[in-house]
N, CA, C and O atoms as a GROMACS GRO file, in nm:
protein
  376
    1UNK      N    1   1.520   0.850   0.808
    1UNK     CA    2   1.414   0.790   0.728
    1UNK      C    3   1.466   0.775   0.586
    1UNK      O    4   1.534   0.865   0.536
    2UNK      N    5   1.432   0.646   0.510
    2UNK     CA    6   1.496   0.611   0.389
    2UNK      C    7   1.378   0.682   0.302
    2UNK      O    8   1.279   0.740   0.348
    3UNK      N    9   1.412   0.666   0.165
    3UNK     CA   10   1.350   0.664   0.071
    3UNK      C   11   1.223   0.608   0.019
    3UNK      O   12   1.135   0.655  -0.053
    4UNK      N   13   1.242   0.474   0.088
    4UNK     CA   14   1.136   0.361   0.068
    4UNK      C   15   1.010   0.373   0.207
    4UNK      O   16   0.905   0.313   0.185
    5UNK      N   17   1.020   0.430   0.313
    5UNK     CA   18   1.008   0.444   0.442
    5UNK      C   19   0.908   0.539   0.371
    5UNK      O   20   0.790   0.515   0.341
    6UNK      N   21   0.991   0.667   0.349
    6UNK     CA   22   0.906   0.788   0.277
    6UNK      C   23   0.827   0.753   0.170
    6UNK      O   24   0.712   0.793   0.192
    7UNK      N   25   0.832   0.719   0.107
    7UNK     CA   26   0.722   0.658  -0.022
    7UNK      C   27   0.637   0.617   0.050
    7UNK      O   28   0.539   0.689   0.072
    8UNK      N   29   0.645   0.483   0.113
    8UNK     CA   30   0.514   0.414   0.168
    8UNK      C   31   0.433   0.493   0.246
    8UNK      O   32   0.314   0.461   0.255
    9UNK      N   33   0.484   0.617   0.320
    9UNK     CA   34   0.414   0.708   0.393
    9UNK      C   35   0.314   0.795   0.337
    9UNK      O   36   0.198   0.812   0.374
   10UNK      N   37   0.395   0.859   0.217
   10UNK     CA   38   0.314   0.933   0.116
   10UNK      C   39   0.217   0.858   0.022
   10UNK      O   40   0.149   0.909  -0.066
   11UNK      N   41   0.224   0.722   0.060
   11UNK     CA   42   0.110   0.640  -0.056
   11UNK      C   43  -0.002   0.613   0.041
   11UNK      O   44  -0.119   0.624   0.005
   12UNK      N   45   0.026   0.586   0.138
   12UNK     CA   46  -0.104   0.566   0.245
   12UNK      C   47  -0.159   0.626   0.218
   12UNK      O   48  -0.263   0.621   0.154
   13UNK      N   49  -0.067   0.756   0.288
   13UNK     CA   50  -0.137   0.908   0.286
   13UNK      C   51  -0.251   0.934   0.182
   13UNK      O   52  -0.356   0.988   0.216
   14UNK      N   53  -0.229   0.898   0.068
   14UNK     CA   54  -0.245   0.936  -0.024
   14UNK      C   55  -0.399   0.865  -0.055
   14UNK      O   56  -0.499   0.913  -0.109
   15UNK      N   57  -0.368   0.711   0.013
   15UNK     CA   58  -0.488   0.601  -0.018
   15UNK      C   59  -0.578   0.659   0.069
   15UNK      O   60  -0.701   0.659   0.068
   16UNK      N   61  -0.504   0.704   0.142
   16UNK     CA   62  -0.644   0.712   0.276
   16UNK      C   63  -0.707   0.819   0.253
   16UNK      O   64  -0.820   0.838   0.297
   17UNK      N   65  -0.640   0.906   0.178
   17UNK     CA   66  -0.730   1.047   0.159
   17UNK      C   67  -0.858   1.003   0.061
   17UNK      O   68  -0.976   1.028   0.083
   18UNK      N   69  -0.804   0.932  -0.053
   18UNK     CA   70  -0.880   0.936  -0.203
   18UNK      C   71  -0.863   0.768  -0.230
   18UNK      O   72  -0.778   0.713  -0.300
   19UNK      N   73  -0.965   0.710  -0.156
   19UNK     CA   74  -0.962   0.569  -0.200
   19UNK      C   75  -1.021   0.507  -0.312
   19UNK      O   76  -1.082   0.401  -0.308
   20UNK      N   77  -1.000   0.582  -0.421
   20UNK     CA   78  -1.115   0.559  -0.561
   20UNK      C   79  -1.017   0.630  -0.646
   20UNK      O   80  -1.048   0.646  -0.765
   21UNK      N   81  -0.898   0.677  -0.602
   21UNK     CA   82  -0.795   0.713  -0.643
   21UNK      C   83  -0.731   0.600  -0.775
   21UNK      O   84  -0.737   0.478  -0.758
   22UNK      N   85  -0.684   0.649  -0.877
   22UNK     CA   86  -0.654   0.545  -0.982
   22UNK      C   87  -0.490   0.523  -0.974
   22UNK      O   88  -0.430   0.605  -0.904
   23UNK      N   89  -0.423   0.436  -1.031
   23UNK     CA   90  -0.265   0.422  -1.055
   23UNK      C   91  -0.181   0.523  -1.056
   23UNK      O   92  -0.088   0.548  -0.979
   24UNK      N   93  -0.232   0.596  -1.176
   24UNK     CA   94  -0.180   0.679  -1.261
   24UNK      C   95  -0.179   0.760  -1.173
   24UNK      O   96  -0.078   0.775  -1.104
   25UNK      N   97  -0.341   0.864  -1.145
   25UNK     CA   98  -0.354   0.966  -1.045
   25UNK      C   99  -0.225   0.952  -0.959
   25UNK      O  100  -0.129   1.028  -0.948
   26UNK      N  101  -0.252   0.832  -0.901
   26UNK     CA  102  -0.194   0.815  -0.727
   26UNK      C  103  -0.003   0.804  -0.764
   26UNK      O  104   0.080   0.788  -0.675
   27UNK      N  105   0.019   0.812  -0.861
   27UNK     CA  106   0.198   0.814  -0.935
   27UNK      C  107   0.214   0.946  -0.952
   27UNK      O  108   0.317   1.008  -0.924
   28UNK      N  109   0.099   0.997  -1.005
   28UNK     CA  110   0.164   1.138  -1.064
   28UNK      C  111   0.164   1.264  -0.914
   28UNK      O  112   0.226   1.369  -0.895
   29UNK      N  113   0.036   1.165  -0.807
   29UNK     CA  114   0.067   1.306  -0.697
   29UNK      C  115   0.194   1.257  -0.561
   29UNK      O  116   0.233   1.337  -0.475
   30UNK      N  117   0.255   1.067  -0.575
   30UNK     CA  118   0.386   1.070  -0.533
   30UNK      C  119   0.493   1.147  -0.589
   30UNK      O  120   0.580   1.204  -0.523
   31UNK      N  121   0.483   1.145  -0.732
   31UNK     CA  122   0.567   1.182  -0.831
   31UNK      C  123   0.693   1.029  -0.835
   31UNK      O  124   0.815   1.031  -0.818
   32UNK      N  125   0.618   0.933  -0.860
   32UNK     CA  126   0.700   0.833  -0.901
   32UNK      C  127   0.612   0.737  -1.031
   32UNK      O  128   0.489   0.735  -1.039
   33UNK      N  129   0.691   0.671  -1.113
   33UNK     CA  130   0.664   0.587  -1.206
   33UNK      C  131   0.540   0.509  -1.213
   33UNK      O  132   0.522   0.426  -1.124
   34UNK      N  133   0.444   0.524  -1.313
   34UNK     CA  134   0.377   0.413  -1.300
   34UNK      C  135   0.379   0.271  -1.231
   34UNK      O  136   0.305   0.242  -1.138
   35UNK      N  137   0.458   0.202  -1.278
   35UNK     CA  138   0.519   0.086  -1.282
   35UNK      C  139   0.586   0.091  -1.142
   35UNK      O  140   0.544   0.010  -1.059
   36UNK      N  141   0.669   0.162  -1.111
   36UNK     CA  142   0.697   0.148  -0.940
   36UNK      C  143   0.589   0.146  -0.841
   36UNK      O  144   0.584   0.058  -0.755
   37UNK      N  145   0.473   0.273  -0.853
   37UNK     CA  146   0.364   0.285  -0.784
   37UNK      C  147   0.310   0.138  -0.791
   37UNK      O  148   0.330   0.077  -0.686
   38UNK      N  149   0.242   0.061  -0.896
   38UNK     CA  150   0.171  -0.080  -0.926
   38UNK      C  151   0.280  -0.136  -0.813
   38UNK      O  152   0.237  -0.143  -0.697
   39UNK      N  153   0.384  -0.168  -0.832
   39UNK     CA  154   0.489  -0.232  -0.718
   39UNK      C  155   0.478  -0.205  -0.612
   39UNK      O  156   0.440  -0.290  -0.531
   40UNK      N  157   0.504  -0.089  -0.578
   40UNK     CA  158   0.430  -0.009  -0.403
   40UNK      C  159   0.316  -0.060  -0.381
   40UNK      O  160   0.320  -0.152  -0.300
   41UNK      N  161   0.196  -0.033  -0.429
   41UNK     CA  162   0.091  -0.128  -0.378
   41UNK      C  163   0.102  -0.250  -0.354
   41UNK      O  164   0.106  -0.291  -0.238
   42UNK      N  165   0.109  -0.352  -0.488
   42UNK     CA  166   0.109  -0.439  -0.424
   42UNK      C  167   0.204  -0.524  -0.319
   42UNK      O  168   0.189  -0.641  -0.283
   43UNK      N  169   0.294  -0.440  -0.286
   43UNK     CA  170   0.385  -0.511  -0.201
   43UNK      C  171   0.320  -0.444  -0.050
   43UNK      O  172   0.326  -0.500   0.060
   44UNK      N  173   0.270  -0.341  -0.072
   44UNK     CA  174   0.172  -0.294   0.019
   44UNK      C  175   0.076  -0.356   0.067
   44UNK      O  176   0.051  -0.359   0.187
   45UNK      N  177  -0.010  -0.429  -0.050
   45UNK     CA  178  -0.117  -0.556   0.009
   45UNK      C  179  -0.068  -0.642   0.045
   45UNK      O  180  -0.121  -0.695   0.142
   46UNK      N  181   0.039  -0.695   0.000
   46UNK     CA  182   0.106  -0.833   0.046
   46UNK      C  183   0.144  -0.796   0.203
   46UNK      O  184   0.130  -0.895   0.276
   47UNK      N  185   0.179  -0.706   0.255
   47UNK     CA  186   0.214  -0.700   0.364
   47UNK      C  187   0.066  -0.676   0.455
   47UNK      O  188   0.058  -0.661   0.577
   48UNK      N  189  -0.002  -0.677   0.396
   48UNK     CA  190  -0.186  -0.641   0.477
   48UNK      C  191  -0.222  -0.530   0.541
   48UNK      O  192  -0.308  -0.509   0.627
   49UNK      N  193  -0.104  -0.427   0.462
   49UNK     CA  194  -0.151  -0.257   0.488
   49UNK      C  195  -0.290  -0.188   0.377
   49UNK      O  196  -0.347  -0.083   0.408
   50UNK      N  197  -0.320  -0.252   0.271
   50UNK     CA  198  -0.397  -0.215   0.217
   50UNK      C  199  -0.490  -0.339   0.140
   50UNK      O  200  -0.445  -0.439   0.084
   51UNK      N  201  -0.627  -0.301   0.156
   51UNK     CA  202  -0.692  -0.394   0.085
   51UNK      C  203  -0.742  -0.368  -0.081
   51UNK      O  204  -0.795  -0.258  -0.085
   52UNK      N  205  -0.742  -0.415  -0.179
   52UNK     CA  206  -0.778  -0.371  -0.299
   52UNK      C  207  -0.918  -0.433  -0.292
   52UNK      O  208  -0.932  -0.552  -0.260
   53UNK      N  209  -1.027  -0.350  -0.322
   53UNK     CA  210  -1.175  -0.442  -0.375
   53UNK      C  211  -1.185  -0.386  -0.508
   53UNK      O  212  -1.156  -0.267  -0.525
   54UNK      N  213  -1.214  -0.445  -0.587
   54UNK     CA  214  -1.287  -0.451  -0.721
   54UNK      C  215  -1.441  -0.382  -0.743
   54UNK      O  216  -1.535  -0.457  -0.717
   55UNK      N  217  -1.471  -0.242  -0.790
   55UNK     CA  218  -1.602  -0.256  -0.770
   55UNK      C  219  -1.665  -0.289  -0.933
   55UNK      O  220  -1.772  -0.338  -0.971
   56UNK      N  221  -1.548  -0.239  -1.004
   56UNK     CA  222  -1.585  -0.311  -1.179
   56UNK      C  223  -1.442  -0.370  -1.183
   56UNK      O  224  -1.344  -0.386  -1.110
   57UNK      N  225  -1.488  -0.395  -1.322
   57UNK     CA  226  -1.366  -0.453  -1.393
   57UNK      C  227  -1.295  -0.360  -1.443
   57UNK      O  228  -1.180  -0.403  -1.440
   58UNK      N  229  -1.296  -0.237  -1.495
   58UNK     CA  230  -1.212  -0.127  -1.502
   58UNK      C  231  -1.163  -0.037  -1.383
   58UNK      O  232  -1.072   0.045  -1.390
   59UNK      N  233  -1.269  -0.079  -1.234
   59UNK     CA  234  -1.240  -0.001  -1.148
   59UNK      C  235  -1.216  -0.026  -0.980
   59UNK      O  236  -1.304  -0.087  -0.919
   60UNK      N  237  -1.117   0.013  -0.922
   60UNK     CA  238  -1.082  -0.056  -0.829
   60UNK      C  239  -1.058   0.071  -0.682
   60UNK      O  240  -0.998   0.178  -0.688
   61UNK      N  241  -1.117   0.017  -0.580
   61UNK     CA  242  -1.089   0.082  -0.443
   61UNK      C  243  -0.993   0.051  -0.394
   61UNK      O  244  -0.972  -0.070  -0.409
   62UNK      N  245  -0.878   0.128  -0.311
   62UNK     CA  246  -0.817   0.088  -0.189
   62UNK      C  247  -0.844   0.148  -0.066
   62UNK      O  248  -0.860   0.268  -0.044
   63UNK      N  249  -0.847   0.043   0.024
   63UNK     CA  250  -0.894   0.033   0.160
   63UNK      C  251  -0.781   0.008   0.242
   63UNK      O  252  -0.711  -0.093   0.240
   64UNK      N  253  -0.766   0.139   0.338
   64UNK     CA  254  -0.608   0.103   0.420
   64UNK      C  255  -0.694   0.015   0.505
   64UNK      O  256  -0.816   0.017   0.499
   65UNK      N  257  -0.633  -0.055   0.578
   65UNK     CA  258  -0.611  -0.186   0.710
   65UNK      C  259  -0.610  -0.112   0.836
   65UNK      O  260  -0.556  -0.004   0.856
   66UNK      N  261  -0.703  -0.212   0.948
   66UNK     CA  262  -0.588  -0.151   1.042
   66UNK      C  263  -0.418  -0.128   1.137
   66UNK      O  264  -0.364  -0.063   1.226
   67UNK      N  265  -0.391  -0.266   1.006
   67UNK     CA  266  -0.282  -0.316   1.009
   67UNK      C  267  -0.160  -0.182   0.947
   67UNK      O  268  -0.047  -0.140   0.973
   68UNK      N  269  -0.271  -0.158   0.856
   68UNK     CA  270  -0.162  -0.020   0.738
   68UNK      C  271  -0.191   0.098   0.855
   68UNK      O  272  -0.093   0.162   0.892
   69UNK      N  273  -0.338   0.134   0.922
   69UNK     CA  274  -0.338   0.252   0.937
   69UNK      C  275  -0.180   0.304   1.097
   69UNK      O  276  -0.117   0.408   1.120
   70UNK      N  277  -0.183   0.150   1.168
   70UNK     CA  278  -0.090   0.162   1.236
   70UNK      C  279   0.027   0.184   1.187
   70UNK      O  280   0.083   0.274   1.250
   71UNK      N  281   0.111   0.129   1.072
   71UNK     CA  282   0.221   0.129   0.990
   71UNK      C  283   0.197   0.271   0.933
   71UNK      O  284   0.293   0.312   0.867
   72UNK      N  285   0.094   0.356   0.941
   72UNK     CA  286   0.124   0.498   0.878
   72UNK      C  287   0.141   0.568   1.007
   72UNK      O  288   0.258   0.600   1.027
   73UNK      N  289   0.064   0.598   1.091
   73UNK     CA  290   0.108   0.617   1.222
   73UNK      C  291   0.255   0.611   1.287
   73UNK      O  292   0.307   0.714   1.330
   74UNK      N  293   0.329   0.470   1.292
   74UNK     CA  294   0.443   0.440   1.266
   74UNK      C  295   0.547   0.496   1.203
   74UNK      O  296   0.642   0.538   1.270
   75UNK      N  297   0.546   0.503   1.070
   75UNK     CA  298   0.576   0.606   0.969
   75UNK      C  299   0.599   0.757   1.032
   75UNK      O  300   0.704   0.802   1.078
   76UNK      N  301   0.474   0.823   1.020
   76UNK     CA  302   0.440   0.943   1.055
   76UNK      C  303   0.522   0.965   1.173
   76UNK      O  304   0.628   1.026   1.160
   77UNK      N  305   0.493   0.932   1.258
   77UNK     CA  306   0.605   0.975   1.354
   77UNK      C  307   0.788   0.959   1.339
   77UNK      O  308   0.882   1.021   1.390
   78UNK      N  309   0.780   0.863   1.258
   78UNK     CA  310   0.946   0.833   1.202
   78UNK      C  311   0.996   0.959   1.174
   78UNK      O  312   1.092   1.015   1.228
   79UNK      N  313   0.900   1.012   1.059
   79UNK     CA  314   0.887   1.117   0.962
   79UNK      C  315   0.912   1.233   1.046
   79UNK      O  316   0.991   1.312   0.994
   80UNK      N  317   0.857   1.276   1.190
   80UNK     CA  318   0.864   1.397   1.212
   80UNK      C  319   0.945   1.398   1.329
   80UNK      O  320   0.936   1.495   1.403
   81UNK      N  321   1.057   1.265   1.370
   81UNK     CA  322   1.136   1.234   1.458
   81UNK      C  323   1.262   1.298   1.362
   81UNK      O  324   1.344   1.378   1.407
   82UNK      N  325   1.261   1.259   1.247
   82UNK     CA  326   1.344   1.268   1.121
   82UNK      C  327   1.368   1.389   1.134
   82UNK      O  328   1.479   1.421   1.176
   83UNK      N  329   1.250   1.510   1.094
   83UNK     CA  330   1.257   1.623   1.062
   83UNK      C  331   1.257   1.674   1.201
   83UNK      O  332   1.368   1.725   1.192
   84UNK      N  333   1.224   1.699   1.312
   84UNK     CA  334   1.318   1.756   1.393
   84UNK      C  335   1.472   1.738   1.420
   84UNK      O  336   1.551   1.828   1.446
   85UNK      N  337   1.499   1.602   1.408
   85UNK     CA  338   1.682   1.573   1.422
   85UNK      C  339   1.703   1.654   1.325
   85UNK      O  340   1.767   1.751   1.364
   86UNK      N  341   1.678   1.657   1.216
   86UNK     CA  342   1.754   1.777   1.078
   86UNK      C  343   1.711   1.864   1.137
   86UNK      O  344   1.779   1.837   1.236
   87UNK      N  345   1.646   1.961   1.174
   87UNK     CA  346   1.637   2.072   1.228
   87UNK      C  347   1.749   2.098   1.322
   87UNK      O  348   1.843   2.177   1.307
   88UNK      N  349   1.730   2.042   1.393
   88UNK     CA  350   1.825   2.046   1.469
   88UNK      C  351   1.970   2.041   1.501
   88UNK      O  352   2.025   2.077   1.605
   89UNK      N  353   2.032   1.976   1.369
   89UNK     CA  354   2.169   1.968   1.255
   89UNK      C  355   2.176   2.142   1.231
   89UNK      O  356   2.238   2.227   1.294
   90UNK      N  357   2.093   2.155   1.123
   90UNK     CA  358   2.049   2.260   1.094
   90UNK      C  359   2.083   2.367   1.127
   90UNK      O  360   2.174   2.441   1.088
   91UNK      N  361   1.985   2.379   1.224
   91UNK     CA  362   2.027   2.495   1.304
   91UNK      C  363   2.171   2.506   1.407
   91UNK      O  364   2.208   2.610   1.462
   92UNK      N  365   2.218   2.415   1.414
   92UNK     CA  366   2.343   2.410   1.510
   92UNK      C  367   2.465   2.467   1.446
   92UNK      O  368   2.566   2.507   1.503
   93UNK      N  369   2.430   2.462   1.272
   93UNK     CA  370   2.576   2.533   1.200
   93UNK      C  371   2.514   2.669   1.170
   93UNK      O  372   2.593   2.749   1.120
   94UNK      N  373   2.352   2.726   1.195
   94UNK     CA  374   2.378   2.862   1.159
   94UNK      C  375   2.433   2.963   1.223
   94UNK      O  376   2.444   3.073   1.168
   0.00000   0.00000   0.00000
C-alpha cells in the first residue's frame, strides 16, 4: 500500500466518522497540510467518492458516496492485506 492509497483511506475514514468536519480539523487529525488535504478532497469528489453540500456560506458537509463507501472498503482491506504481509516479513527474521 502506497502513501496516497493510505491517505485516501484515512480521509474517508475520517469523513465518514465527522461529516461537519472542517479543512483544517480534518488536516490536523491526517496530519497533513492544509493545502494538500483541500487537494485530497477535491480530487476525491472528482472521482465521486465524496459529495460536498453547502449548508452556509461559511459552512460545508461531506457526504461519502456509495461509490467512496466501496473505495474505502477496497482500501480497508488493501490496508490489512498490507499489514499482515509485514507481519509476516516480520516475524520470519525474529
Amino acid at each position: 500500500m502506497n502513501q496516497r492509497t493510505y491517505r485516501d483511506m484515512h480521509l474517508l475514514n475520517e469523513v465518514t466518522q465527522s461529516p461537519d468536519i472542517t479543512q483544517r480539523e480534518l488536516s490536523q487529525r491526517i496530519g497533513m497540510a492544509l493545502g494538500l488535504t483541500n487537494l485530497m478532497l477535491r480530487r476525491l469528489t472528482k472521482k465521486g467518492y465524496i459529495k460536498i453540500i453547502g449548508t452556509k456560506r461559511s459552512r460545508i458537509r461531506y457526504l461519502i458516496t456509495p461509490q467512496g463507501i466501496l473505495e474505502k472498503t477496497r482500501l480497508t482491506y488493501e490496508f490489512i492485506h498490507f499489514s499482515l504481509q509485514l507481519y509476516g516479513r516480520v516475524r520470519s527474521y525474529l
